[in-house]
PDBQT receptor file of N, H, CA, C and O in Angstrom, charges set to zero:
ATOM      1  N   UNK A   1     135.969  95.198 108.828  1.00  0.00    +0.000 N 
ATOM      2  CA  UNK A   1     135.122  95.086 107.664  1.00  0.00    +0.000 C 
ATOM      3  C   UNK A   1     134.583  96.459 107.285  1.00  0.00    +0.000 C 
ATOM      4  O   UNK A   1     134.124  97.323 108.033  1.00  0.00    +0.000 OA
ATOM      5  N   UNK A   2     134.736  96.476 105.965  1.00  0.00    +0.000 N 
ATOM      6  H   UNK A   2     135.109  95.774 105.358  1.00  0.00    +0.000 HD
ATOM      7  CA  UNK A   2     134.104  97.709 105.221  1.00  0.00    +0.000 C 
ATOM      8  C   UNK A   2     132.388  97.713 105.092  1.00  0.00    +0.000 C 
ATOM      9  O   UNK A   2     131.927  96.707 104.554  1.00  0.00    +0.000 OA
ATOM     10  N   UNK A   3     131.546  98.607 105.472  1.00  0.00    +0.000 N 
ATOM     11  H   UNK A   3     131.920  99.425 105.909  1.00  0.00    +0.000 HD
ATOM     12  CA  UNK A   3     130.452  98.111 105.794  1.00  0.00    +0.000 C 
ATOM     13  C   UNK A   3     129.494  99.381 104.332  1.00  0.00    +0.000 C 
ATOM     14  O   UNK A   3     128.957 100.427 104.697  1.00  0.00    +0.000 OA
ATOM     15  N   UNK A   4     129.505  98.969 102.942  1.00  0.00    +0.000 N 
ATOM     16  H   UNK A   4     129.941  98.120 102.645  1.00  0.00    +0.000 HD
ATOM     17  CA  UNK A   4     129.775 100.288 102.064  1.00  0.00    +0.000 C 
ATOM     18  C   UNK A   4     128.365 100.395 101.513  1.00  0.00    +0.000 C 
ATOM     19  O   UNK A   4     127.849  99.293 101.322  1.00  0.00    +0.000 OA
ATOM     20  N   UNK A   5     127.896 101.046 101.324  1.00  0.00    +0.000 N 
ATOM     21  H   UNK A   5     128.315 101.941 101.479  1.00  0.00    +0.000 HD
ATOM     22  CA  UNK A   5     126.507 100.947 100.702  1.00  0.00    +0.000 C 
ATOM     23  C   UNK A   5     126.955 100.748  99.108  1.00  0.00    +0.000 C 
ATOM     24  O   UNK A   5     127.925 101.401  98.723  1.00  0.00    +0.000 OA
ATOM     25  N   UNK A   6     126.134  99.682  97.982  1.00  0.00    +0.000 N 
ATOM     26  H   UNK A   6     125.346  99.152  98.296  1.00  0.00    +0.000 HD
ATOM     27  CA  UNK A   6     126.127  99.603  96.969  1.00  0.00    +0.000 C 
ATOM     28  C   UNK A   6     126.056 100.390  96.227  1.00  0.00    +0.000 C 
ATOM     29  O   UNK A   6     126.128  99.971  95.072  1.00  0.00    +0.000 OA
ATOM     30  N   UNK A   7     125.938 101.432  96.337  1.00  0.00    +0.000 N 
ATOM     31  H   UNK A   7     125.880 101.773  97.275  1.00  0.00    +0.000 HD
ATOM     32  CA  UNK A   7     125.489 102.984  95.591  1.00  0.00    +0.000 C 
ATOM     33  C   UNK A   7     126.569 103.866  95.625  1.00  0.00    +0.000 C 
ATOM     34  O   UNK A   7     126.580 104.967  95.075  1.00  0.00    +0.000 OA
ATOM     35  N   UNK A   8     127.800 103.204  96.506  1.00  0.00    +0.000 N 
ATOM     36  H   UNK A   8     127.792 102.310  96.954  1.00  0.00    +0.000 HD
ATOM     37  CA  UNK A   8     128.857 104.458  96.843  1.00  0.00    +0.000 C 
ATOM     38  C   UNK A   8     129.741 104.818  95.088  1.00  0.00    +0.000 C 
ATOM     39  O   UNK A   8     130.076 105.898  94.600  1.00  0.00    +0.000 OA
ATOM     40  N   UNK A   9     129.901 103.148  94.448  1.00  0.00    +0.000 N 
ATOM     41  H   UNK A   9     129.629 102.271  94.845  1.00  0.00    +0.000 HD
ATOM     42  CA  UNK A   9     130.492 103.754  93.440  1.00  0.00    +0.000 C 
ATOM     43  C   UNK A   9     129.813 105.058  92.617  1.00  0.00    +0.000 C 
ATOM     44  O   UNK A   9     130.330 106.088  92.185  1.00  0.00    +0.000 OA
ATOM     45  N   UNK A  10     128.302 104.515  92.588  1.00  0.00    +0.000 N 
ATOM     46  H   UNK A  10     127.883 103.678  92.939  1.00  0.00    +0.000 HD
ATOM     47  CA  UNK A  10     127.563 105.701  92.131  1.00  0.00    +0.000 C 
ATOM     48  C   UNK A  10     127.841 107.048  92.973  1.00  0.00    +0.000 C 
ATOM     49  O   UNK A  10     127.940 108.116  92.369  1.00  0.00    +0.000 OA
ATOM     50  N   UNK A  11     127.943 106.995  94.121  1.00  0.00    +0.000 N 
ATOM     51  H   UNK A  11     127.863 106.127  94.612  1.00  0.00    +0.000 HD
ATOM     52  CA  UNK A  11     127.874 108.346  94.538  1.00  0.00    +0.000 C 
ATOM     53  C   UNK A  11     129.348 108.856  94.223  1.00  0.00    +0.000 C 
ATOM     54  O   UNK A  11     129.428 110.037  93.885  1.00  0.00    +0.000 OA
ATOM     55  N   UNK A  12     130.891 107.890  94.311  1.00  0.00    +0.000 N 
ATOM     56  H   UNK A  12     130.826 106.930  94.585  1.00  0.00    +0.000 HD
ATOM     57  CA  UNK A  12     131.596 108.078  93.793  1.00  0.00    +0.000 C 
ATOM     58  C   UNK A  12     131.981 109.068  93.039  1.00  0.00    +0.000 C 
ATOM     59  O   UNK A  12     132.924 109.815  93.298  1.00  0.00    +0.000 OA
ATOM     60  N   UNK A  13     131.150 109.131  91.906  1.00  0.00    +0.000 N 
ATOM     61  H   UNK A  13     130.384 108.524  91.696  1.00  0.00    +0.000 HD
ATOM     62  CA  UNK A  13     131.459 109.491  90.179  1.00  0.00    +0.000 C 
ATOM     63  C   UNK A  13     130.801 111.097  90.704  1.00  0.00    +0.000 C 
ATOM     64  O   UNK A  13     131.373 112.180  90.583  1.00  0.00    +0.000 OA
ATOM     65  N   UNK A  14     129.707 110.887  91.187  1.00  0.00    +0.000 N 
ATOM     66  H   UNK A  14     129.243 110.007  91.285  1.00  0.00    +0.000 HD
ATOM     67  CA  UNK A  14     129.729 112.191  91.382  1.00  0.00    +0.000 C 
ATOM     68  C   UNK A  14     130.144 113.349  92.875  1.00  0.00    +0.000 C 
ATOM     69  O   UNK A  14     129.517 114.112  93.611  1.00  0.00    +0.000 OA
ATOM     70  N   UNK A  15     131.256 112.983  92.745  1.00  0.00    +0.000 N 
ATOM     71  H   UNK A  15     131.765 112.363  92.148  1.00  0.00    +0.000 HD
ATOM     72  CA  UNK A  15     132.549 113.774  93.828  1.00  0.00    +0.000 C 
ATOM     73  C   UNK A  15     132.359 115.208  93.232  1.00  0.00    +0.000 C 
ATOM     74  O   UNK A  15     132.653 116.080  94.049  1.00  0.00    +0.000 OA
ATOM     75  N   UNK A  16     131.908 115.711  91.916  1.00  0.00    +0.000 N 
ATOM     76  H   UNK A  16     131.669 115.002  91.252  1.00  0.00    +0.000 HD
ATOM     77  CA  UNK A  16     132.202 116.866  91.619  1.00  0.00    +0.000 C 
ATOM     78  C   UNK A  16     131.520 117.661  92.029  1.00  0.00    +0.000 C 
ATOM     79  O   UNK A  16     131.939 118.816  91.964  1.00  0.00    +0.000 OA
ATOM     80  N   UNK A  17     129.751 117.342  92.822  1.00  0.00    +0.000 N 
ATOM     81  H   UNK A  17     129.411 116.403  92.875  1.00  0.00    +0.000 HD
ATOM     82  CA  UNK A  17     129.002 118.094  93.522  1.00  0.00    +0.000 C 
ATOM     83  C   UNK A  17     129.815 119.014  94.594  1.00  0.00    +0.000 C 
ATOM     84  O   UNK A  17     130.783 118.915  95.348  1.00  0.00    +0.000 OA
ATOM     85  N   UNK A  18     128.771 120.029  94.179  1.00  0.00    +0.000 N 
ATOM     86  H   UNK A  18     127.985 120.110  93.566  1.00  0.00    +0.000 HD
ATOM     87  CA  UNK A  18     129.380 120.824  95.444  1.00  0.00    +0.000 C 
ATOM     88  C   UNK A  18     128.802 120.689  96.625  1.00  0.00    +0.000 C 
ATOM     89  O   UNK A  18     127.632 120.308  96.663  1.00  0.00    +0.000 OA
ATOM     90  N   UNK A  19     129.866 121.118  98.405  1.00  0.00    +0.000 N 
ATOM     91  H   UNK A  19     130.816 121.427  98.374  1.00  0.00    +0.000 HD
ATOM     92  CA  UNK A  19     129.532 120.959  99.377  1.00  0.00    +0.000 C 
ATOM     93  C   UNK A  19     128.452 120.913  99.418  1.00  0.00    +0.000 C 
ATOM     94  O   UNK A  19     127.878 121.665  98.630  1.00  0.00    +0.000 OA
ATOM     95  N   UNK A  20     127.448 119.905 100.462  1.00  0.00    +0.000 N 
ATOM     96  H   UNK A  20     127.915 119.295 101.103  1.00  0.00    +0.000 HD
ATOM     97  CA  UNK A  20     126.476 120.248 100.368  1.00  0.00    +0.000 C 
ATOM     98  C   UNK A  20     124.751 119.293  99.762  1.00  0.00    +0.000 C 
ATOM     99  O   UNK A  20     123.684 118.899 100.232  1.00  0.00    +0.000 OA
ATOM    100  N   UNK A  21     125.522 119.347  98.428  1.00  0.00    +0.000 N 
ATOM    101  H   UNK A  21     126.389 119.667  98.047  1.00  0.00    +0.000 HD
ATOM    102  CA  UNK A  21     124.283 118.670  97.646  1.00  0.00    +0.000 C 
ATOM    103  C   UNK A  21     124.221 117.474  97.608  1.00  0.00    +0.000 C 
ATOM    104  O   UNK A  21     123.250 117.048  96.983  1.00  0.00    +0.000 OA
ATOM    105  N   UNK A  22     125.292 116.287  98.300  1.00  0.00    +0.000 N 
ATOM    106  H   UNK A  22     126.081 116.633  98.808  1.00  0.00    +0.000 HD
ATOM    107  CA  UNK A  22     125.207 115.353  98.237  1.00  0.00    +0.000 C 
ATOM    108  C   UNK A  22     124.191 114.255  98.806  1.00  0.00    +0.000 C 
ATOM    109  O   UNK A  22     123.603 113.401  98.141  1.00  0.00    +0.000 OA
ATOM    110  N   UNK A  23     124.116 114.471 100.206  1.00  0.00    +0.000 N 
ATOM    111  H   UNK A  23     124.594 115.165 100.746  1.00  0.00    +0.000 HD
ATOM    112  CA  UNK A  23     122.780 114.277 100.571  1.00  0.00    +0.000 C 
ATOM    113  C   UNK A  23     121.456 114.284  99.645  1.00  0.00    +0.000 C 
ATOM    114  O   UNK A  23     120.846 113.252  99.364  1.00  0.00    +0.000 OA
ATOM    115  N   UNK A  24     121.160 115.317  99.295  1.00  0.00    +0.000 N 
ATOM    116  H   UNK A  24     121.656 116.155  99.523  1.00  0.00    +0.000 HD
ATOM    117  CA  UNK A  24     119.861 115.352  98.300  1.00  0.00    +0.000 C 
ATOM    118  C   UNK A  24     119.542 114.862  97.404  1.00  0.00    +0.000 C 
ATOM    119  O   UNK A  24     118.396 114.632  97.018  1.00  0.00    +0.000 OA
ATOM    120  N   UNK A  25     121.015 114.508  96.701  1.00  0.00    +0.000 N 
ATOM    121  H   UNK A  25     121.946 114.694  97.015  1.00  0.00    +0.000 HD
ATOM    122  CA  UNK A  25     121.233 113.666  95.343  1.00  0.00    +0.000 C 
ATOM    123  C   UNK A  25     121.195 112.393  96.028  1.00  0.00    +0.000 C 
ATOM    124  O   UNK A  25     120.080 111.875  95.960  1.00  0.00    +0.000 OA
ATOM    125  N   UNK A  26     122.166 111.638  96.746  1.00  0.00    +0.000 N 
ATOM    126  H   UNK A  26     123.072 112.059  96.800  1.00  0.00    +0.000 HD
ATOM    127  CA  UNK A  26     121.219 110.248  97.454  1.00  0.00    +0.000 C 
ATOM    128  C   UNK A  26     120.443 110.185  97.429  1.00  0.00    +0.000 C 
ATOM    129  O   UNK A  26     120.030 109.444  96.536  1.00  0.00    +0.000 OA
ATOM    130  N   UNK A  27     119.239 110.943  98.453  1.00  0.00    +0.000 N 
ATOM    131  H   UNK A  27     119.574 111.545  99.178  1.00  0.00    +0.000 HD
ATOM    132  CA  UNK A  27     118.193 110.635  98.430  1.00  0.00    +0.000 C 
ATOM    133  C   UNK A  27     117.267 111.007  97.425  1.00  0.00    +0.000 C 
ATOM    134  O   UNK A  27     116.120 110.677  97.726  1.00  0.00    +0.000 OA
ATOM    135  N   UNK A  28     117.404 111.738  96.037  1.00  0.00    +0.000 N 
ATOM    136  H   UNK A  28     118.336 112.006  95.793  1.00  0.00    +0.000 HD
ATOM    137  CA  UNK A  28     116.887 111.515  94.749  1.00  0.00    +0.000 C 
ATOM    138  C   UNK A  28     117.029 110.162  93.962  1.00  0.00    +0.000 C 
ATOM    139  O   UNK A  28     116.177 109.627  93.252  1.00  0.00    +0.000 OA
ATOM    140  N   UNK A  29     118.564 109.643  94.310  1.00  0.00    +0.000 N 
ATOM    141  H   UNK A  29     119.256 110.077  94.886  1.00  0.00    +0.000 HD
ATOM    142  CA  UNK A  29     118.589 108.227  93.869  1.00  0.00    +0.000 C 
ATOM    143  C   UNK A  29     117.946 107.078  94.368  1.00  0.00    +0.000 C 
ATOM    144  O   UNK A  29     117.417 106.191  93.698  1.00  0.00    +0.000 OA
ATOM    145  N   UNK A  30     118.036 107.165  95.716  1.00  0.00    +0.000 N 
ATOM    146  H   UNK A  30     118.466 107.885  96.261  1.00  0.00    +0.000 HD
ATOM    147  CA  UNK A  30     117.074 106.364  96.561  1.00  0.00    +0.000 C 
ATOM    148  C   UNK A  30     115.730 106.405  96.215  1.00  0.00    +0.000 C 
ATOM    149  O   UNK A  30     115.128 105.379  96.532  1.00  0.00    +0.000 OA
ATOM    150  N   UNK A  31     115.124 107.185  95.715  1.00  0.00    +0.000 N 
ATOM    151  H   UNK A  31     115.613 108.018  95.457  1.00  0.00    +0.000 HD
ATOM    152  CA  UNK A  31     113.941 107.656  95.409  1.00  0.00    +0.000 C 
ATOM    153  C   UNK A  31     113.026 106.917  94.088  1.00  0.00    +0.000 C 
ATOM    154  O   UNK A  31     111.950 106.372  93.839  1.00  0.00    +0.000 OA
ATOM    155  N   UNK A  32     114.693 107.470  93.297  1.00  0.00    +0.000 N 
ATOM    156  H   UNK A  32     115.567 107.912  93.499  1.00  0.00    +0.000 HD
ATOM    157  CA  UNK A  32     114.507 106.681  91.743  1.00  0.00    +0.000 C 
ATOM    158  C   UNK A  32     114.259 104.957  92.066  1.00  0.00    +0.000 C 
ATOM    159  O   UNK A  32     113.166 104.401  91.965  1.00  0.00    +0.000 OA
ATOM    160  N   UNK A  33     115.278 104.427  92.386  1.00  0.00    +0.000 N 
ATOM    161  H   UNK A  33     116.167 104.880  92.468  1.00  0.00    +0.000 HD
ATOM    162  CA  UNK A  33     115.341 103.046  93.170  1.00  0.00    +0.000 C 
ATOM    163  C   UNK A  33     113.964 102.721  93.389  1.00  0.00    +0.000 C 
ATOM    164  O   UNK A  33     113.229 102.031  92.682  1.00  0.00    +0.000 OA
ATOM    165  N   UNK A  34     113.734 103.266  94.381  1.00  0.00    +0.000 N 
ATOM    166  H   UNK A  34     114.331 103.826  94.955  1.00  0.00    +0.000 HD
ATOM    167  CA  UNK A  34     112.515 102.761  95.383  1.00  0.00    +0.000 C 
ATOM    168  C   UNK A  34     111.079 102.903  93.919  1.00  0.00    +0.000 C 
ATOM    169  O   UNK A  34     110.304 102.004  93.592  1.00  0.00    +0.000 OA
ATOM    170  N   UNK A  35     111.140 103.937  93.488  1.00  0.00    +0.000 N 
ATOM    171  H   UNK A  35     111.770 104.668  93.754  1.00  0.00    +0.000 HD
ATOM    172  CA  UNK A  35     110.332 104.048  92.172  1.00  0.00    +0.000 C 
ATOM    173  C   UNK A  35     109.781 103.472  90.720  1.00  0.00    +0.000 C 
ATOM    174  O   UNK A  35     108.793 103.546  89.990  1.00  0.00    +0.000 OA
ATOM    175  N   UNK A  36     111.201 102.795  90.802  1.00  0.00    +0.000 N 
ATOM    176  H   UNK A  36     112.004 102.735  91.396  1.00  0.00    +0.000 HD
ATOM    177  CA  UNK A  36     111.627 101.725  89.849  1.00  0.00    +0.000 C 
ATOM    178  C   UNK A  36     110.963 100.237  90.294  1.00  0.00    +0.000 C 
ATOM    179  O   UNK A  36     110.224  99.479  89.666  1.00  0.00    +0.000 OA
ATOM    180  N   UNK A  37     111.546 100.143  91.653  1.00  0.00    +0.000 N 
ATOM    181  H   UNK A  37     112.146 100.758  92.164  1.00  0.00    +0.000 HD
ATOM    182  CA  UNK A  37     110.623  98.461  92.346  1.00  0.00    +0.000 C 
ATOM    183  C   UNK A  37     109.474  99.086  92.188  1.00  0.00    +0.000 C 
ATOM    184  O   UNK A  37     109.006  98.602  91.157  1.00  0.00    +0.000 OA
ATOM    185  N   UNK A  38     108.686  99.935  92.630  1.00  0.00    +0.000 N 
ATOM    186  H   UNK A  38     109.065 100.328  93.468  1.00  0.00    +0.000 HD
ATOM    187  CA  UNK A  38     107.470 100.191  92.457  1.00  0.00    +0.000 C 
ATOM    188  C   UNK A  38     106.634  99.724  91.417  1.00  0.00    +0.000 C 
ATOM    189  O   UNK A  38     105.495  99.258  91.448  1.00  0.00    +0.000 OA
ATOM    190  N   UNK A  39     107.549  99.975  90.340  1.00  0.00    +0.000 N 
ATOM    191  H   UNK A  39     108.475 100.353  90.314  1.00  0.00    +0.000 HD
ATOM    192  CA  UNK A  39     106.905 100.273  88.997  1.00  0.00    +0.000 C 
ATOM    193  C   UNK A  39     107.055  98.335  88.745  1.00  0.00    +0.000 C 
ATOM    194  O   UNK A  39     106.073  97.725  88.321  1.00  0.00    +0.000 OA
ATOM    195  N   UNK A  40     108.063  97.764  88.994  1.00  0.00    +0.000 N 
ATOM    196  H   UNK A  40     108.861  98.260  89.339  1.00  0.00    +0.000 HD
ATOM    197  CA  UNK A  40     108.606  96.249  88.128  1.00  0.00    +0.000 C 
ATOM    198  C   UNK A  40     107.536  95.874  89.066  1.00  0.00    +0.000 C 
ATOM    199  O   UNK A  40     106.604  95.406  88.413  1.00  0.00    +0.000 OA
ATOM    200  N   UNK A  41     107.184  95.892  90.830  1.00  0.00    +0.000 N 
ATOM    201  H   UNK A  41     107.942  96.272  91.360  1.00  0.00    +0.000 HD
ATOM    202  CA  UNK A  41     106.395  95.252  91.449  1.00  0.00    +0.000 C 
ATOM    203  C   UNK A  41     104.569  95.131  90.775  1.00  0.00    +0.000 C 
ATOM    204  O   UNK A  41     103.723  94.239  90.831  1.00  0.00    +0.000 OA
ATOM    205  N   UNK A  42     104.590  96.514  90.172  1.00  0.00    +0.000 N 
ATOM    206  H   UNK A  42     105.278  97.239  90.126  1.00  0.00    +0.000 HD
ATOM    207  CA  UNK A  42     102.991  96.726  89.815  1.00  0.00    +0.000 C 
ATOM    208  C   UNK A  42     103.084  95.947  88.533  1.00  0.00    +0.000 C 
ATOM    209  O   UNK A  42     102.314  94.998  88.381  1.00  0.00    +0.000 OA
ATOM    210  N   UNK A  43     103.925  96.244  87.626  1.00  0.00    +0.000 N 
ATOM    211  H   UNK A  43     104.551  97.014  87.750  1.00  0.00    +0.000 HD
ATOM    212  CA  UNK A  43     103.939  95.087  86.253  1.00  0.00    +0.000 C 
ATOM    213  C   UNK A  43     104.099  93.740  86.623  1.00  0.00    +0.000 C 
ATOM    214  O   UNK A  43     103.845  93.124  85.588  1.00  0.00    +0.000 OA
ATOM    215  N   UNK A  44     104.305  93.133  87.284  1.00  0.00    +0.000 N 
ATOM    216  H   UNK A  44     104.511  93.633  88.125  1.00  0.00    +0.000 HD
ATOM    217  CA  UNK A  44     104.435  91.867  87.781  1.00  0.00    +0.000 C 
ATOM    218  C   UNK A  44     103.023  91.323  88.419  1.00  0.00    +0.000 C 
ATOM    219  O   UNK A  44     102.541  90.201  88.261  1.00  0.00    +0.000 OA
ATOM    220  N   UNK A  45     102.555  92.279  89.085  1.00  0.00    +0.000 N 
ATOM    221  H   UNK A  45     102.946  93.190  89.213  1.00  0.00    +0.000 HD
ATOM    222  CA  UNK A  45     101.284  91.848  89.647  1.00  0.00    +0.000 C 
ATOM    223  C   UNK A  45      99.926  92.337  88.628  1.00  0.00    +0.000 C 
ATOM    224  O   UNK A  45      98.896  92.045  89.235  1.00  0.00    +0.000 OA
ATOM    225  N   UNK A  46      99.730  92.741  87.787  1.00  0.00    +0.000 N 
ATOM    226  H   UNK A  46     100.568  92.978  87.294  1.00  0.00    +0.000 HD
ATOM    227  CA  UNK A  46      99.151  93.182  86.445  1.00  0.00    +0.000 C 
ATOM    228  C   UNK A  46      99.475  91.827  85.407  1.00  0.00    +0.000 C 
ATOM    229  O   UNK A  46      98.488  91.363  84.837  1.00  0.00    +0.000 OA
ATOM    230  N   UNK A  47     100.787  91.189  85.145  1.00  0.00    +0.000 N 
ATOM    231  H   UNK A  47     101.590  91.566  85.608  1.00  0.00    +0.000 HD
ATOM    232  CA  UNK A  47     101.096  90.338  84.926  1.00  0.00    +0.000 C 
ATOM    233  C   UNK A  47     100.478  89.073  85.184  1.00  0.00    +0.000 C 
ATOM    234  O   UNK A  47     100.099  88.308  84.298  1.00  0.00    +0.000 OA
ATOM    235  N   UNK A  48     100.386  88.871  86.387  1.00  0.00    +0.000 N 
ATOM    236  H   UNK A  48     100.694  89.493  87.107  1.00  0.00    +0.000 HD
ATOM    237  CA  UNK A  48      99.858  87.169  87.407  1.00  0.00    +0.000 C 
ATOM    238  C   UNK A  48      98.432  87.347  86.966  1.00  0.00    +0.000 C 
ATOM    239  O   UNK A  48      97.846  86.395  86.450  1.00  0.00    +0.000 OA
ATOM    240  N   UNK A  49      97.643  88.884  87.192  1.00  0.00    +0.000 N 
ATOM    241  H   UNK A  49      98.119  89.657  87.612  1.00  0.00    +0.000 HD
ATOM    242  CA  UNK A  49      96.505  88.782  87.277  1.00  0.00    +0.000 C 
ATOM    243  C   UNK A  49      95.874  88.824  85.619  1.00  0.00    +0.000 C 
ATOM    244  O   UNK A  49      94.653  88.701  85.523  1.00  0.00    +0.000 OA
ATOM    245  N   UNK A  50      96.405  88.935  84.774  1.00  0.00    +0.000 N 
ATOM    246  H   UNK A  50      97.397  89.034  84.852  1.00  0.00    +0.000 HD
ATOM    247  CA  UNK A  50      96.241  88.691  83.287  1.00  0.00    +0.000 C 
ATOM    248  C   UNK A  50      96.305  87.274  83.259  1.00  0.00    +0.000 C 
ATOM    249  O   UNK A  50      95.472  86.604  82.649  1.00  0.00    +0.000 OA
ATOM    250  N   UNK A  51      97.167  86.829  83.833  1.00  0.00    +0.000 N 
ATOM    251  H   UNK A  51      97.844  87.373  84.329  1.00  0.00    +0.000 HD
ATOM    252  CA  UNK A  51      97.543  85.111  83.578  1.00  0.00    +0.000 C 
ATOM    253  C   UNK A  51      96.497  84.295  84.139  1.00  0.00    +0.000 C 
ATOM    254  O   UNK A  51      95.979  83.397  83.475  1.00  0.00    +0.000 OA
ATOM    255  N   UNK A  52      96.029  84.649  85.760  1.00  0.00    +0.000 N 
ATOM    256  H   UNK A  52      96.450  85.379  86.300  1.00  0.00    +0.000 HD
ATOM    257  CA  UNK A  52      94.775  84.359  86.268  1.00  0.00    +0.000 C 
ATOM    258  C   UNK A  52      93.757  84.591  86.218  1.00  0.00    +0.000 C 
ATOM    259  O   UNK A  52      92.963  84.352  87.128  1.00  0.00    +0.000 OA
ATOM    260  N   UNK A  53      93.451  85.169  85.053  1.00  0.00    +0.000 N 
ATOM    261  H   UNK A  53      94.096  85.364  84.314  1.00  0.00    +0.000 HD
ATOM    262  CA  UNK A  53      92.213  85.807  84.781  1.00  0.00    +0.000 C 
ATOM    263  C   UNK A  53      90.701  84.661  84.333  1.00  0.00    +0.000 C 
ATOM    264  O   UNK A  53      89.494  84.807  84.527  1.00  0.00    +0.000 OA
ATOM    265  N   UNK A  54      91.486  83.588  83.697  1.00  0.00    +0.000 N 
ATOM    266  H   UNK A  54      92.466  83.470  83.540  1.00  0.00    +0.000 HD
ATOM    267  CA  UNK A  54      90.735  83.224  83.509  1.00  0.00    +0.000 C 
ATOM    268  C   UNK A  54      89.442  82.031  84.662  1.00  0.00    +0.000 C 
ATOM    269  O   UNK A  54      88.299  81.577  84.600  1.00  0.00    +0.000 OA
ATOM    270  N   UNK A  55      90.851  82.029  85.744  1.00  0.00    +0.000 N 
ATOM    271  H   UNK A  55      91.780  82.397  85.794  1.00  0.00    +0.000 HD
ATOM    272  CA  UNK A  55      90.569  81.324  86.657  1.00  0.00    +0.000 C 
ATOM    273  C   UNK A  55      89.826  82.295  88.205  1.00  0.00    +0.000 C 
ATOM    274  O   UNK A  55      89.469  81.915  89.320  1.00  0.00    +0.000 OA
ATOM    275  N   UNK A  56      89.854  83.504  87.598  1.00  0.00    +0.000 N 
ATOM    276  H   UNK A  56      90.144  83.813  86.692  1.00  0.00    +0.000 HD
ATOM    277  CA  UNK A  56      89.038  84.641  88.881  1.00  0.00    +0.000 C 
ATOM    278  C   UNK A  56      88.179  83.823  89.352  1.00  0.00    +0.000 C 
ATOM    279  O   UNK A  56      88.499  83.438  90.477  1.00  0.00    +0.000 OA
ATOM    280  N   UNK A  57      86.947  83.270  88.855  1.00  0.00    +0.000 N 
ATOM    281  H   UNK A  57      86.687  83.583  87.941  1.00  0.00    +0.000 HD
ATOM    282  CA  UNK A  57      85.654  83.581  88.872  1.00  0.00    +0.000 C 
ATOM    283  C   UNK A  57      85.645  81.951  89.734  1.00  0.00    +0.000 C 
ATOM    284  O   UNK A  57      84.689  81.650  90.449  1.00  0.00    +0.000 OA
ATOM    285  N   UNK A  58      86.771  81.058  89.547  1.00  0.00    +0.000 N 
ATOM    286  H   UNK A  58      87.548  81.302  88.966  1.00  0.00    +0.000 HD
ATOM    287  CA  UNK A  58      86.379  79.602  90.083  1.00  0.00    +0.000 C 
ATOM    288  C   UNK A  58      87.231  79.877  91.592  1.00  0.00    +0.000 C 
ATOM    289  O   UNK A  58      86.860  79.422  92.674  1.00  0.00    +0.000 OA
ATOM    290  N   UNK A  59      88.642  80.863  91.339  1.00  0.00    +0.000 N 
ATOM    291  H   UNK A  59      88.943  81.233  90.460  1.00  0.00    +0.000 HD
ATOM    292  CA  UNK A  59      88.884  80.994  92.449  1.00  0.00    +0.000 C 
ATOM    293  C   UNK A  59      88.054  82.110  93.800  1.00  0.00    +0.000 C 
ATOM    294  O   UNK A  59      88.177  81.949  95.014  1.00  0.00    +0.000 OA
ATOM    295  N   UNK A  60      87.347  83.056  93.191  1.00  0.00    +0.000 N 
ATOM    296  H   UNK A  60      87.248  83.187  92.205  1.00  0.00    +0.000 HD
ATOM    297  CA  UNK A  60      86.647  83.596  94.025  1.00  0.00    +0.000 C 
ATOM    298  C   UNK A  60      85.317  82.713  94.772  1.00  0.00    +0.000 C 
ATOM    299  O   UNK A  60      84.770  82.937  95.851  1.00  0.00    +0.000 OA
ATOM    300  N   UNK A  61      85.106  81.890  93.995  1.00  0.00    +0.000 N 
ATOM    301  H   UNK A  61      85.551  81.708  93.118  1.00  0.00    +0.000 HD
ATOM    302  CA  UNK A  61      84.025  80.727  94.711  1.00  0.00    +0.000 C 
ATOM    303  C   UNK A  61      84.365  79.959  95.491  1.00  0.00    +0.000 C 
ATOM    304  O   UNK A  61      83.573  79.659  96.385  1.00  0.00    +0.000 OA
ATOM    305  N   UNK A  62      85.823  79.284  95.436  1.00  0.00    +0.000 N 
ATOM    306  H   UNK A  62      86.466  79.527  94.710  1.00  0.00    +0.000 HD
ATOM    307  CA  UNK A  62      86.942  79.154  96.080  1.00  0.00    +0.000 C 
ATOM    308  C   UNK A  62      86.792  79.460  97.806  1.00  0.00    +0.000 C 
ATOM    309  O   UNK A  62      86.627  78.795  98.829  1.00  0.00    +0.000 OA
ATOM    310  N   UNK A  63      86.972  80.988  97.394  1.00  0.00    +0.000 N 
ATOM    311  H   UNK A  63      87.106  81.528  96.563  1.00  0.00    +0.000 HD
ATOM    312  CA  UNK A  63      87.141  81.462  98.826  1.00  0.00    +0.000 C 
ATOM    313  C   UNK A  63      86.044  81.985  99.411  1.00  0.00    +0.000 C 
ATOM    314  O   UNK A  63      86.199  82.519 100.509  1.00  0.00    +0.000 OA
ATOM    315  N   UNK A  64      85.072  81.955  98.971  1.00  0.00    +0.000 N 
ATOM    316  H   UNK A  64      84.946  81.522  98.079  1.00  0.00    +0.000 HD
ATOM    317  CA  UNK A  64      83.490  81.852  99.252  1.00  0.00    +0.000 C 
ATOM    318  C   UNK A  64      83.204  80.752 100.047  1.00  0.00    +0.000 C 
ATOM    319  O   UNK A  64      83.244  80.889 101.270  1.00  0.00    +0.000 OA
ATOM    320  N   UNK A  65      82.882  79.526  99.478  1.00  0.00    +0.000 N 
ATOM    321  H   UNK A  65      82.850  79.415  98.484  1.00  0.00    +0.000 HD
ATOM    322  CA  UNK A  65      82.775  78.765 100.401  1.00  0.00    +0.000 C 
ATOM    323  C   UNK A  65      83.924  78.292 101.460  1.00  0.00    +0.000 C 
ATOM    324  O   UNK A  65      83.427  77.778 102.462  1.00  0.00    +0.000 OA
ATOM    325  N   UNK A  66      85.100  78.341 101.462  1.00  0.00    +0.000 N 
ATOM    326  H   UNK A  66      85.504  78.758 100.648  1.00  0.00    +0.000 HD
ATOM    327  CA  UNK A  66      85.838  78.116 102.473  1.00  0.00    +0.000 C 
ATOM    328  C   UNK A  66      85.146  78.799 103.492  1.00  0.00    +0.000 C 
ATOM    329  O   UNK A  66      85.583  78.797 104.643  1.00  0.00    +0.000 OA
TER     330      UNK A  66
């Protein structure tokens, strides 16, 4: 079994780097990646809490008396 990271076609295309820089450019892409969930994770949770907003104040009493 071929065991390939999803990114190889990407790294693929760029074969034209020279010796060397490839490494760095991964891990710039990895970077971007990881940057990107960052960003969809924080809009998503900015999201819920707009949607729950109106319910803060019954759910914080909520967990008060529990």
């Amino acid at each position: 079994m071929d065991h390939r990271s999803p990114l190889e076609s990407l790294f693929g295309v760029m074969g034209s780097l020279p010796h060397g820089h490839d490494k760095p450019v991964k891990q710039a892409v990895y970077n971007a990646v990881a940057l990107f969930l960052l960003f969809l994770c924080g809009a998503a949770a900015l999201c819920l809490y707009m949607i729950l907003e109106p319910f803060m104040k019954p759910l914080m009493w909520a967990l008060l008396v529990l």
